[in-house]
N, C-alpha and C positions, 0 to 999 in steps of 0.2 A: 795320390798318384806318385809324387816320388819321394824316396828315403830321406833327400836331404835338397835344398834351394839350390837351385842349378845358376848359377854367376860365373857369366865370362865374355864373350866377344861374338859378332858376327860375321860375317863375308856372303857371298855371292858370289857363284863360278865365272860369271862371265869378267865380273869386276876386277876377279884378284890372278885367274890362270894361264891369261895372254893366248893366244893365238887358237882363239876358238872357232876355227874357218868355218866349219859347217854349219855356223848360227842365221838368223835373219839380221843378228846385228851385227856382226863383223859385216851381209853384205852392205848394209845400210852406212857403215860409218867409213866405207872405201869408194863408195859414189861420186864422181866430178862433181856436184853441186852439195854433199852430204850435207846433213843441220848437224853433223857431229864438227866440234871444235878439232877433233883431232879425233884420230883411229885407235881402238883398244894395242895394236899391235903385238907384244911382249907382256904386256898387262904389267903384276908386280911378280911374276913368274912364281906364283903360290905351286901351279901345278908339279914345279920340279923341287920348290924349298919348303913344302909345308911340312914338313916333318922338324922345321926349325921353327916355323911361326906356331906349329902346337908346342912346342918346348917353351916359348915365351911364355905362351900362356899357364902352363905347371909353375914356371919360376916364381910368375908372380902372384901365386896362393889361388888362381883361376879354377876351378871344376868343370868348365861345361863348353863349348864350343858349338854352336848353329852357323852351318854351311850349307850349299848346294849343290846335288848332282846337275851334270851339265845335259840335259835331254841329248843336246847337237851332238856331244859325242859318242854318246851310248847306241844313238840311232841316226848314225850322217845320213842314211839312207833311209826312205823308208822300207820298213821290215828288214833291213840288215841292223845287229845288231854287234859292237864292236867289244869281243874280249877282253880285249887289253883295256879300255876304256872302264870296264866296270872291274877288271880286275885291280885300275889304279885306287878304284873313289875305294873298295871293299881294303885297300890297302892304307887309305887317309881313316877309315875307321879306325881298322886296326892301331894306328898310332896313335890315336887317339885315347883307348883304351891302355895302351902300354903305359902313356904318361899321366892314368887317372883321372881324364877327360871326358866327358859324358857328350856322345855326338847327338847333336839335334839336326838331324834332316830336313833338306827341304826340297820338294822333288820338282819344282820349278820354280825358278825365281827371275822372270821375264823373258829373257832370252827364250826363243824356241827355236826347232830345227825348221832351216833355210826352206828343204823341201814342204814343209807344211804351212807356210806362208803362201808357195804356189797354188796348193789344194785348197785356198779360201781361211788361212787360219782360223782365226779368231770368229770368225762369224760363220763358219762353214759347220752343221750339225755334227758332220764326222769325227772331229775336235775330239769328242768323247769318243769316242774309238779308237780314235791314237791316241791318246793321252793314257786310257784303261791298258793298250799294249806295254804299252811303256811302261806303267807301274805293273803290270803283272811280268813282266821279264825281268826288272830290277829289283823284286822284292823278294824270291826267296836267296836271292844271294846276299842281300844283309839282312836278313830279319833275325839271325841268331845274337846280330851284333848292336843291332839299334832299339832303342825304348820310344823314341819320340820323334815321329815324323810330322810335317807340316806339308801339305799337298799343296799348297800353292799358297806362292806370296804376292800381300797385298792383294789379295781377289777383287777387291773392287775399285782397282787403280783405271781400269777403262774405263766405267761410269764416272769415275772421277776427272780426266781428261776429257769425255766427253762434252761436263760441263764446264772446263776451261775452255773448248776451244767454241763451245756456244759464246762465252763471256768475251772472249778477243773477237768474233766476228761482231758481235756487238758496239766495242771498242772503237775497231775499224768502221763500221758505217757509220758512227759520227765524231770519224776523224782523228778518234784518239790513238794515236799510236805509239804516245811516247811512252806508253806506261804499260809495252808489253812485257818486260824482264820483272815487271811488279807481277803484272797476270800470274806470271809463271812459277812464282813462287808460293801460287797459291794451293801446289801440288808437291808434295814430298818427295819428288824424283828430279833427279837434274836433266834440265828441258834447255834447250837455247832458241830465242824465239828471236835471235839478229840475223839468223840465215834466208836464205833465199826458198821458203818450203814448198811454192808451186814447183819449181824446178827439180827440189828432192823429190816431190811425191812424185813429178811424172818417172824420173829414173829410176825410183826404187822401184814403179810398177813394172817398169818395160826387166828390170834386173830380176825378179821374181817371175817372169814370163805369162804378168796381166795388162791386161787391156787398160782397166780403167783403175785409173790411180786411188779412187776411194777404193779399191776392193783388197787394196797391202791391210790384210788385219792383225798385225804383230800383237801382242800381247799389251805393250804400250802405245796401243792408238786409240783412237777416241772409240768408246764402243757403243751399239745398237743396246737398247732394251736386252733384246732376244739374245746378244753376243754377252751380253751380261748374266743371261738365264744359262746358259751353253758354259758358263767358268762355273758357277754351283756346282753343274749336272758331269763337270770333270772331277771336281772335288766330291762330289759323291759315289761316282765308280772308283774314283781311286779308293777313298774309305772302303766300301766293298770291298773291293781284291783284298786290304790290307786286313781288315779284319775275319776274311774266309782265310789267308795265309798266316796270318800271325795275328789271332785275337788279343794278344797280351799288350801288344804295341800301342803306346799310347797317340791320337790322331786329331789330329784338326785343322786349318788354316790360320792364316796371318791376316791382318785388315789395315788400311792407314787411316788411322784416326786421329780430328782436331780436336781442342780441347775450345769447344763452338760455348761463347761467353756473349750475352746480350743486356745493351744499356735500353734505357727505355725507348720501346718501340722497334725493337729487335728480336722480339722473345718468336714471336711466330717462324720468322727467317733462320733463327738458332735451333729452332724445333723441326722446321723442315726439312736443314741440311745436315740435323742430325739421321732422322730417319731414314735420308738418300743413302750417308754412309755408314749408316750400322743397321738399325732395326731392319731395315726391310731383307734382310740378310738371314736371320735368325729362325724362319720357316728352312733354312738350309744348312746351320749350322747347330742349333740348339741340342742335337742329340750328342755334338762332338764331345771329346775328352778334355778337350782345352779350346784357346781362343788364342792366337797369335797377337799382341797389341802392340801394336807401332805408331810414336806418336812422337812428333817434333817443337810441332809449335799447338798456339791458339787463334782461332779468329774469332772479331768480336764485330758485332752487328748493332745496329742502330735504328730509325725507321728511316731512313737512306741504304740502309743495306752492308753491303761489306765494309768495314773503319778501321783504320789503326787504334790498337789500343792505345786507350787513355795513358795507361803508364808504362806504355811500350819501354823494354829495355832494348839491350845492344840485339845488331843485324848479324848474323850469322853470312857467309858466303856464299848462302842457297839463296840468301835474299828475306827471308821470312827471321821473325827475332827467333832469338834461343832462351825458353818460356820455360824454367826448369818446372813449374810445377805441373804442367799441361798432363805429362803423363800420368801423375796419381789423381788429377781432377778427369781423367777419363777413365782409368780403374773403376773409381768409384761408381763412375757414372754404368760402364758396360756390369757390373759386377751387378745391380739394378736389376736386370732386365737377362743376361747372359750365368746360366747355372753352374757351367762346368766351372774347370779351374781355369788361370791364366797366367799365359807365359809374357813377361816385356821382353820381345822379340829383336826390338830395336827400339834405341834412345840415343841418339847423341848428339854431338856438335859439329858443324862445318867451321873452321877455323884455323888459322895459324898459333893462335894465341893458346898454350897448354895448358899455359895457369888457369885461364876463363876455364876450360876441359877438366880440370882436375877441382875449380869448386862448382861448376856445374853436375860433375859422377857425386860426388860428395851430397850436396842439395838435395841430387835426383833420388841414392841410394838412402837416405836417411827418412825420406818422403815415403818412399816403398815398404821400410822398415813398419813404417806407422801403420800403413795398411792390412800386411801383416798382422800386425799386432788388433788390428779393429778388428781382424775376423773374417777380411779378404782373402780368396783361395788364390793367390798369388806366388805360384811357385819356383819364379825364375825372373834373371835378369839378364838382358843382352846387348850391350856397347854395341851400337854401330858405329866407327868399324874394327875389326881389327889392326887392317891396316891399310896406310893413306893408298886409295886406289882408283879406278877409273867410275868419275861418276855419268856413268854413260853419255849424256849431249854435252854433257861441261866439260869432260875428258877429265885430265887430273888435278886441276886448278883445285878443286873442293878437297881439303884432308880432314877427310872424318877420322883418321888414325889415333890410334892408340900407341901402334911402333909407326915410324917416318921409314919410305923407300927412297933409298936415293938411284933415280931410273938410270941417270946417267953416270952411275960407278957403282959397277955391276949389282945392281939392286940388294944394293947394300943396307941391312933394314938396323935404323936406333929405336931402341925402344924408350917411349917419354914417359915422364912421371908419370903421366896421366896412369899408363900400364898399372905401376904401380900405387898409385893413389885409388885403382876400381882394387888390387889385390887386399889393399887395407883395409877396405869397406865389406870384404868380402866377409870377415868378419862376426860382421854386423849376423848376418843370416845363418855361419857355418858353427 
């Protein structure tokens, strides 16, 4: 699939470009009662300086760069579709190219447009119909320019809330409550569970102009079976368009996967929460070009069920430990069972602490190497993040970064060893 190991950084539009009004989540985190900690706002104003955060990454010996187009602005409306919007993202390629950057696309990556939240999101069949518009207007304006698109990230992050928020009503009917920010961390996305969320869900509903508060189906809410069959069946038309437009393009999606470890009496539970998030997948992705694999921690099971590892190390800011080997003991494991190649999508650290971040890349990258070397189609690696940004309900407490924003003097970005400690490593592959 490709010439050479593609090593460098990630982002997310919503995360890093500030003032994405026509999102479902910009309305969700401006609510009188929101669960968000604080508003995207200004974000770390990527949309006006990325042509300096891709120069970071050339400087520090980086090739490759996975970002995402922002749906909300391509399409604030439904069926309008915004020029300048796609003429800016066809201009963040373009830079990328200039500075011998390999762009990795990604054509959702949670956020969706406002207006389709009203239509039933996420659980509404039509989903695939806007979604298929969406990638067929966005795709022949970069297909001359991009190799590697990922139709959607973490596709099975709803099923995966869904069984969190099974496990906290649980919690709750026998009183446990102290140990919801644990719950939470049992999902790779920053959640905040000290808010007040009856009172969010009824105003995000009435803000979306529904009735009944279960029917907000944003991308990140808990999803239906069905709502779970309806993210494939996106990911599958999109693939279509993309390969009736440009059959060269390399295609697939992103997954969030634990590196699920079981001591005696846990083998069943480590078996079946594998299957929830991978296998049962693979009747939907098996023909793709690649595999997106994002992975942070591990959870390990017992015959009581969910445990801290025995030789848990340090906690990470997300809450969950930072498990450098999680992500090549999943490699190995999707590598099993999943044909194509695979990209590491995302790997990183929530921390203030750089040093921990720079022998964590180091660890992570020399781990990869060996895979590599086994004979794993393992064609990429990607830091999340590039830079410290907004982690959706945590707001910006969490710095996954690479380079540090300073929001409050004029987002003035330093770039940390770490930067260059992934640039050394880079190395290793190049």
């Amino acid at each position: 699939m490709a010439e050479k190991f593609l090593i460098g950084a990630a982002t997310a539009a919503h995360q890093v470009e500030g003032n994405n009004i026509h999102s479902d989540y910009w309305v969700q985190e401006n609510l009188e009662h929101s669960v968000f900690r604080e508003p995207s706002g200004e974000g770390v104003d990527h949309y006006h300086r990325y042509e300096e955060d891709i120069r970071y990454l050339k400087d520090a010996g980086l090739n490759a760069y996975r970002f995402s187009l922002e749906w909300a602005r391509i399409e604030p409306e439904e069926g309008k579709f915004d020029e300048e919007e796609i003429a800016h993202y066809k201009a963040v390629i373009k830079c990328c190219h200039d500075n011998g950057i390999e762009p990795v696309v990604t054509l959702h990556h949670f956020s969706s447009p406002a207006w389709l939240i009203s239509k039933g999101g996420w659980e509404n069949p039509e989903v695939v119909t806007y979604f298929e518009k969406y990638v067929r207007r966005i795709l022949p304006e970069i297909k001359e320019q991009v190799r590697y698109i990922c139709t959607i990230n973490e596709a099975n992050m709803r099923i995966q809330l869904g069984a969190l928020i099974k496990d906290i009503m649980a919690r709750m009917q026998r009183g446990d409550t102290g140990n919801l920010k644990e719950a939470a961390s049992n999902v790779q996305v920053g959640l905040n569970m000290q808010s007040d969320m009856q009172l969010s869900m009824m105003e995000s509903a009435k803000a979306f102009g529904l009735s009944d508060p279960r029917a907000v189906a944003t991308f990140v809410s808990p999803g239906s079976p069905e709502g779970d069959v309806l993210v494939m069946k996106c990911h599958e038309a999109a693939k279509k368009v993309i390969k009736e437009v440009a059959p060269e393009i390399q295609v697939g999606l992103t997954l969030s996967l634990h590196d699920f470890q079981a001591y005696d009496g846990g083998e069943e539970q480590a078996k079946k929460e594998w299957e929830d998030e991978f296998v049962h997948y693979l009747p939907y992705i098996g023909e793709d070009d690649f595999l997106g694999v994002q992975c942070y921690t591990r959870k390990c099971f017992d015959a009581a069920g969910n445990v801290a590892a025995k030789d848990a190390g340090r906690t990470t800011q997300m809450g969950y430990e930072g498990y450098a080997p999680a992500i090549t003991n999943v490699l190995r494991k999707v590598a099993k069972e999943f044909k194509g190649d695979l990209i590491i999508t995302e790997s990183g650290l929530a921390t203030d602490d750089d040093a921990w971040r720079c022998q964590f890349l180091t660890e992570v990258t020399e781990n990869v190497k060996k895979c590599v070397e086994e004979g794993l189609p393992v064609k990429g690696y990607f830091c999340w993040s590039l830079l410290d940004n907004f982690e959706w309900q945590q707001g910006y407490d969490m710095t996954f970064g690479l380079i540090s924003v300073d929001r409050k003097n004029g987002m003035k970005r330093t770039p940390k060893k770490s930067l260059s400690v992934l640039g050394q490593q880079a190395k290793l592959f190049l």
